[in-house]
C-alpha positions in Angstrom: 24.9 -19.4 9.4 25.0 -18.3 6.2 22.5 -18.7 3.4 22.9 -18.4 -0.2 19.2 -16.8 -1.3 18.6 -15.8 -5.1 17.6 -12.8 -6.2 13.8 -12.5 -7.5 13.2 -12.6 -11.2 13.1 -9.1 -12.3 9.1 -9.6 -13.4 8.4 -10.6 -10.4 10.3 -8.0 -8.7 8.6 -5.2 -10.9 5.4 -6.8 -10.2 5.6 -6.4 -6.5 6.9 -2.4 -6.7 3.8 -1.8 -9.0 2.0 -1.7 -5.6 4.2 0.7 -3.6 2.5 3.8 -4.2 4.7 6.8 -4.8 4.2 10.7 -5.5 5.4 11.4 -9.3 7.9 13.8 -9.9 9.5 15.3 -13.1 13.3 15.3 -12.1 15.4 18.3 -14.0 18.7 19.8 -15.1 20.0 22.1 -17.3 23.1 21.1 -19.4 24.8 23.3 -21.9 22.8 22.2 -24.9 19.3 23.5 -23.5 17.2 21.3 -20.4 16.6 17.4 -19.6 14.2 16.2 -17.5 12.4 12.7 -16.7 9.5 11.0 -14.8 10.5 9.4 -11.6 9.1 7.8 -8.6 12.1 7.0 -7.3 12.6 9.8 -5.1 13.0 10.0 -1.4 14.1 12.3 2.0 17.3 10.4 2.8 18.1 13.3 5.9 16.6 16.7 7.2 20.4 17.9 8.1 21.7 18.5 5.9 18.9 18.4 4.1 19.3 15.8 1.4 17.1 13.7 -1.1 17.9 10.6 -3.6 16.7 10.3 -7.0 17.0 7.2 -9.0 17.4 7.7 -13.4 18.2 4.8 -15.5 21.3 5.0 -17.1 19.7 4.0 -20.5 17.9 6.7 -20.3 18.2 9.6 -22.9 18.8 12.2 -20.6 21.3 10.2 -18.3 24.3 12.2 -20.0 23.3 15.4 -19.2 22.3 14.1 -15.4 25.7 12.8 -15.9 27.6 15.9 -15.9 25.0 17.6 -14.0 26.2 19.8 -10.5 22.3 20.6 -10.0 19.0 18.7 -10.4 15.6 19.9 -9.3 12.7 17.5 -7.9 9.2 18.3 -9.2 6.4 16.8 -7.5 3.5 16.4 -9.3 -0.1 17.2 -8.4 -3.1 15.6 -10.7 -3.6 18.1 -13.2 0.1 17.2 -14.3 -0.5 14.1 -15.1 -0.1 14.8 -19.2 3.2 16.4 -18.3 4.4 13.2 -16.1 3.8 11.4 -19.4 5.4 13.5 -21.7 8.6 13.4 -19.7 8.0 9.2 -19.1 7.8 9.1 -22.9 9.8 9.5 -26.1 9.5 12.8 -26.6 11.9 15.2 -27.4 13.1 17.1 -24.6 12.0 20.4 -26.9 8.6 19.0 -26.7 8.3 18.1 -22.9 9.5 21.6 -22.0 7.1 23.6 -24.0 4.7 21.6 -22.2 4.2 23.4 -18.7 5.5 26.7 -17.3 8.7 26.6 -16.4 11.1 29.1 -14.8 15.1 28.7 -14.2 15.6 28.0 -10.4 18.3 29.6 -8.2 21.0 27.1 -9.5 19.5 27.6 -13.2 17.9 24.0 -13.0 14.3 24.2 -14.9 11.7 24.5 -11.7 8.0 23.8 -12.3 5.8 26.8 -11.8 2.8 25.4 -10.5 5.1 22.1 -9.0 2.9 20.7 -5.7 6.7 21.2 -4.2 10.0 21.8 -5.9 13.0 20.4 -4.7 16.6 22.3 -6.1 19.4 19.9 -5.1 23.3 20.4 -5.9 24.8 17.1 -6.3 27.1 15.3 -3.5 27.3 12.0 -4.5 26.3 9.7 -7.0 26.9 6.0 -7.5 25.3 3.1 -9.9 23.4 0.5 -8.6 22.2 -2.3 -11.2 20.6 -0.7 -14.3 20.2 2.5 -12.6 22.0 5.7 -10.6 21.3 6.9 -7.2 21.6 10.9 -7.4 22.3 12.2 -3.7 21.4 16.0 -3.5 22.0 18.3 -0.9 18.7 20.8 -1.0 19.4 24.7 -1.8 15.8 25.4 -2.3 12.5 24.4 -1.6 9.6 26.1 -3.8 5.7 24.8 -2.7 2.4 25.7 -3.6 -1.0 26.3 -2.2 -2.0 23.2 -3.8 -3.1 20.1 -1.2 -3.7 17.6 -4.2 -0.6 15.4 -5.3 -0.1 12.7 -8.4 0.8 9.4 -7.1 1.3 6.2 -9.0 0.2 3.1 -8.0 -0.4 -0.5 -9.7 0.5 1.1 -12.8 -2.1 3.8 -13.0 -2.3 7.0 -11.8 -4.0 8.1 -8.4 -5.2 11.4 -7.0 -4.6 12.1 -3.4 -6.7 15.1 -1.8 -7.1 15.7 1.9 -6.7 12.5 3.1 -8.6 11.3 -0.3 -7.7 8.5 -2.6 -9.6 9.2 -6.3 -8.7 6.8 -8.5 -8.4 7.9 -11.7 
């Protein structure tokens, strides 16, 4: 039997994802005029062999060209005391600006890796494919850089949240 359902109204729909918690990551690339990166909680482990992620970037976005043409992306996971830098990158700011914010190093495939990242995730590109407003990045992971640090950023019902040890501190 089939059913003809409609989809929710996009409020409503971004009303409900305001209460899945997620870690916040800075996704980056470098592209031939200098490096682009954005805030993104749309990130997740799609497979452990080959080991592969997903990362979501709106295609209105400023930096979608440059993750357009990218080959390599790098997933930075943010821990609380980025949570300046996740806004900077979430912002309007000049991509000069967000990267002067942060220490930054070039990864092994050249993308911009976060020094003191909780975890950094390089990635070469495999696939890639729009979905409403937004493109699904597939990468294939080269690299994984982590720190000592047990504390990560997460975002939930629109404000930030620390987690530490099995701690929620709202913040």
């Amino acid at each position: 039997m089939m059913h003809d359902f409609q989809t929710v109204e996009s409020t409503e729909f971004r009303n409900g994802m305001s209460r899945l918690g997620a870690a916040v990551n800075i996704v980056t690339t470098r592209a031939a005029d200098g490096p682009f990166g954005f805030t993104a909680s749309a990130v997740c482990s799609v497979s452990d062999a080959p080991a592969t992620l997903l990362a979501c970037i709106n295609r209105t976005s400023s930096c979608f060209p440059a993750f357009e043409r990218a080959r390599f992306f790098c997933v930075n996971t943010l821990s609380p005391s980025h949570e300046t830098l996740s806004n900077l990158f979430g912002g309007k700011t000049s991509m000069a600006e967000r990267f002067s914010a942060g220490r930054w190093v070039a990864g092994k495939t050249d993308a911009p890796v976060l020094e003191d990242a909780l975890v950094s995730f390089e990635c070469e590109l495999t696939r890639a494919f729009d979905e409403g407003t937004h493109r699904v990045l597939f990468g294939r992971v080269v690299d994984v850089r982590r720190s000592d640090q047990e504390a990560a950023l997460l975002y939930c019902s629109r404000r930030y949240v620390a987690w530490h040890n099995s701690q929620v501190l709202h913040r």
